[in-house]
N, C-alpha and C positions, 0 to 999 in steps of 0.2 A: 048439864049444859052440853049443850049440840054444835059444831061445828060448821062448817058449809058442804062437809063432805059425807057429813051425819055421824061421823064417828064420836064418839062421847071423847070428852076434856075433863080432869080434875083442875084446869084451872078456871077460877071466876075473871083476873087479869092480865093482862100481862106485866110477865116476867115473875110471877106467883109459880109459877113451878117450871125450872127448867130442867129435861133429861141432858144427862151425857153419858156418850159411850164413845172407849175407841177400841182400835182395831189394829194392831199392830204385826211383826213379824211376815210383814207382806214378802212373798216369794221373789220377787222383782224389784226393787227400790225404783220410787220415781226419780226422775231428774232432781238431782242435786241432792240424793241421797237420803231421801226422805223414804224411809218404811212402814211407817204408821202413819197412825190419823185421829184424830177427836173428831166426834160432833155434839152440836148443844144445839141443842133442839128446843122452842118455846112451845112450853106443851098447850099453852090458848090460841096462840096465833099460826102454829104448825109450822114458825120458819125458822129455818136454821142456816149454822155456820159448820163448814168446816175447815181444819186444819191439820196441816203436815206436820208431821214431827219427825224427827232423825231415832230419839229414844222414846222410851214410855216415861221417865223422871221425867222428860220436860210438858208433863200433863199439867200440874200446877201453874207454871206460865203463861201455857196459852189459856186456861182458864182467869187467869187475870187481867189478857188482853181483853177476852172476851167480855168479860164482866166491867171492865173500863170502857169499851165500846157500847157496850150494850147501854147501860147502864148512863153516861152522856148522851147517845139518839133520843131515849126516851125520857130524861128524866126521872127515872124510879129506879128502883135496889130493886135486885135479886132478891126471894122470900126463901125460896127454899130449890137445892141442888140434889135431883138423883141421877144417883149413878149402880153401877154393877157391884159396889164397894171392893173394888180391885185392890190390891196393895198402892195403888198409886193413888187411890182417891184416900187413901187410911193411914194417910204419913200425917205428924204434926201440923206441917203447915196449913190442909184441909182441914182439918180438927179446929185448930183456929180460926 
């Protein structure tokens, strides 16, 4: 499957495959003391979110907003979540 930008997709839907990664220990903190970041990426549609974090523990959270938001927009579940398998994607509560 082809994209609009010709780049190949392994997704046939959306929200059938979402990436995420983040990026944390930023040199600088933004305003309000946010040093990292997620993003979740829809690997059919190319659009994403991102989000501030203060730590990397609170990667679970914002993946819960996101997957609450998402997830009411469009009326459909998440099929499947990749990540980098960090320590913070490989804690119980992901696992569940």
């Amino acid at each position: 499957m082809t994209n609009k930008l010709g780049q190949s997709t392994l997704a046939n839907g959306l929200l059938d495959l979402i990436h995420a990664d983040d990026c944390g220990s930023l040199n600088t903190p933004a305003r309000g003391g946010y040093s990292s970041f997620i993003i979740f990426t829809n690997d059919h549609s190319q659009y994403g979110y991102v989000y501030l974090m203060r730590y990397k523990f609170e990667t679970f959270g914002r993946f819960k907003g996101y997957r609450l938001e998402i997830e009411n927009q469009t009326g459909r579940k998440i099929k499947t979540l990749q990540s980098d398998r960090g320590g913070e994607y490989l804690s119980g509560e992901f696992i569940d």
